[in-house]
C-alpha positions as CSV (number, residue, x, y, z in Angstrom):
1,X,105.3,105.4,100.9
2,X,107.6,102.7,101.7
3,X,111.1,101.4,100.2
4,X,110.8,100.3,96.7
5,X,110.7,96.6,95.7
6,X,114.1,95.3,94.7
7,X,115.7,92.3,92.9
8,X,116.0,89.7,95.5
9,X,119.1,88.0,96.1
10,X,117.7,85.1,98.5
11,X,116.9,81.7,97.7
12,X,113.7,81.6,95.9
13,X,110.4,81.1,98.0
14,X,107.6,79.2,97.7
15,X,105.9,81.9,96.4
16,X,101.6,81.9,96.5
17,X,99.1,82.1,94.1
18,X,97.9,85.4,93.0
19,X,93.8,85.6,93.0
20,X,91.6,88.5,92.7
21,X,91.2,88.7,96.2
22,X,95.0,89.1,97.3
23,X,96.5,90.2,94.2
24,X,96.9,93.5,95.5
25,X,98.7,92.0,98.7
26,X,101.4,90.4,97.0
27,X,101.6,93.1,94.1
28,X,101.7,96.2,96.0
29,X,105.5,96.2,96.5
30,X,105.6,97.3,92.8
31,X,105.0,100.7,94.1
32,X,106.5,100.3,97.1
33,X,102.8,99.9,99.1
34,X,102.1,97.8,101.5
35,X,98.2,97.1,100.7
36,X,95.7,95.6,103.1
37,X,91.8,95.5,102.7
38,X,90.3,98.0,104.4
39,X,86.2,98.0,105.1
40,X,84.3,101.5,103.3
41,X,81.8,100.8,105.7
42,X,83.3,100.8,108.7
43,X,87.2,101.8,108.1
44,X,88.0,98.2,110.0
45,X,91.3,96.7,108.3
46,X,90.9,93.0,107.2
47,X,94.0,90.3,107.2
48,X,94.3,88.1,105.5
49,X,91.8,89.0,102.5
50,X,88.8,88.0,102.7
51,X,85.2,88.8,100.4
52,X,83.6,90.8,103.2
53,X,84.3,92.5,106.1
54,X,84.2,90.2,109.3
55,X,82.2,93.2,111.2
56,X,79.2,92.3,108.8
57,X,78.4,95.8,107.9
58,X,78.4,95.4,104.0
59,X,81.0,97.8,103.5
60,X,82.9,97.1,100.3
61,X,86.5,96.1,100.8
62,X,88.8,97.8,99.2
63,X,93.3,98.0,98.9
64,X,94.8,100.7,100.8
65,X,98.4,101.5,101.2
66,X,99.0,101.0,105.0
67,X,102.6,103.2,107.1
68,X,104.3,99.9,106.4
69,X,105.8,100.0,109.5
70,X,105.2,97.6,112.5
71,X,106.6,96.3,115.3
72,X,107.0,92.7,116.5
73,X,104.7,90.7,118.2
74,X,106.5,87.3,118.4
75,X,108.9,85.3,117.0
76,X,110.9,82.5,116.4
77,X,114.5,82.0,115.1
78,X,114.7,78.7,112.8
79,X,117.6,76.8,113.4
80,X,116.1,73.3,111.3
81,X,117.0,72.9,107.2
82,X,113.4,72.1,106.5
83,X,114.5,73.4,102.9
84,X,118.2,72.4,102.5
85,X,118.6,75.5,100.1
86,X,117.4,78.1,102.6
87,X,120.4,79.7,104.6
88,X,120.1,79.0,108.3
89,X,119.2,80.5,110.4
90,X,116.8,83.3,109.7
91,X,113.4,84.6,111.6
92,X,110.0,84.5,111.3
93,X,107.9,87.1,113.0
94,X,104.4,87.8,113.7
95,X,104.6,92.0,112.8
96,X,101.5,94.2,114.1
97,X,100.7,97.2,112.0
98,X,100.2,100.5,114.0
99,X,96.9,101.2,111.7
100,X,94.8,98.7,114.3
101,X,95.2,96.5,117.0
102,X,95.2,93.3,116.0
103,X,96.2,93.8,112.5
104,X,99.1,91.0,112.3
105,X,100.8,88.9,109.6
106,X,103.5,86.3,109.3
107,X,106.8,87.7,107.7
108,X,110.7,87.5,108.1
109,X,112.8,90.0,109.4
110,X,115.7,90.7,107.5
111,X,119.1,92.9,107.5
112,X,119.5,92.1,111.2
113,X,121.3,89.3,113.5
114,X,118.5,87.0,114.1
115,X,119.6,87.5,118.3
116,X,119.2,91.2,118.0
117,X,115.0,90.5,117.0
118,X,113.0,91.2,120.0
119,X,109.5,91.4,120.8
120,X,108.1,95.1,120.7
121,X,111.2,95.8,117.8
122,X,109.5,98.6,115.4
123,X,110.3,97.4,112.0
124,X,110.0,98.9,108.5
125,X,108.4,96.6,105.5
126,X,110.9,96.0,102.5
127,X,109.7,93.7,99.2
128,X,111.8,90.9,98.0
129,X,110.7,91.1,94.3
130,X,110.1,87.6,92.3
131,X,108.5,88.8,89.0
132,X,104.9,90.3,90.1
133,X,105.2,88.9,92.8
134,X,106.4,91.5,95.7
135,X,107.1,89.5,99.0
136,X,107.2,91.8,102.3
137,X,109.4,91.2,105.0
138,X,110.4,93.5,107.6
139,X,113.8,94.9,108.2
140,X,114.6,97.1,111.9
141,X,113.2,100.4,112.2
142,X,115.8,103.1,113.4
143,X,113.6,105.9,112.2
């Protein structure tokens, strides 16, 4: 299980819409899970959510909690006020879960200097709560 959603003290986000198919993404932070679709059928995780499994097996997908921890794939440092209200600068990082190669998402990494983030960092998710909604973002991994 991974650290529980808190109260987030950041400038609001735009935050997404919550469908039946990725509800479970952005509500999983509730209990602390980091939930991704994985395939009955073939075990094969699925980013972002999707009806069926890309392998075409038929398998049903189903939410299940992943380590939530990762390590970073790329990233980039944003040094331009696109959104005057967002503090500058912060990162946003492609992080790869360990439970598949491959299995990547866009996030921020957070509780760091920016110029500490490098590629190959292991990171740890954390939820920026905003009602139901549970945001992950990724903070350094000392563990």
């Amino acid at each position: 299980m991974t650290e529980p959603a808190v109260e987030s003290d950041q400038t609001p986000r735009m935050l997404p819409q919550l469908t039946p198919q990725n509800r479970h993404f952005w509500t999983g932070g509730a209990n602390g899970e980091l939930l991704i679709l994985r395939c009955r059928g073939c075990g094969r995780w699925v980013h972002p959510p999707a009806s069926v499994c890309p392998t075409g097996d038929g398998g049903e997908l189903v939410p299940e909690a992943t380590s939530g921890k990762g390590t970073v794939f790329t990233f980039t440092i944003n040094r331009h006020p696109y959104n005057p209200a967002v503090p500058l600068p912060y990162v946003i990082a492609i992080v790869e879960l360990p439970e598949q190669k491959g299995l990547r998402f866009t996030t921020n990494i957070v509780n760091c200097a920016p110029e500490d983030v490098t590629i190959g960092m292991r990171v740890r998710v954390l939820f920026e709560q905003y009602d139901e909604i549970h945001v992950p973002v990724f903070e350094p991994d000392a563990s």
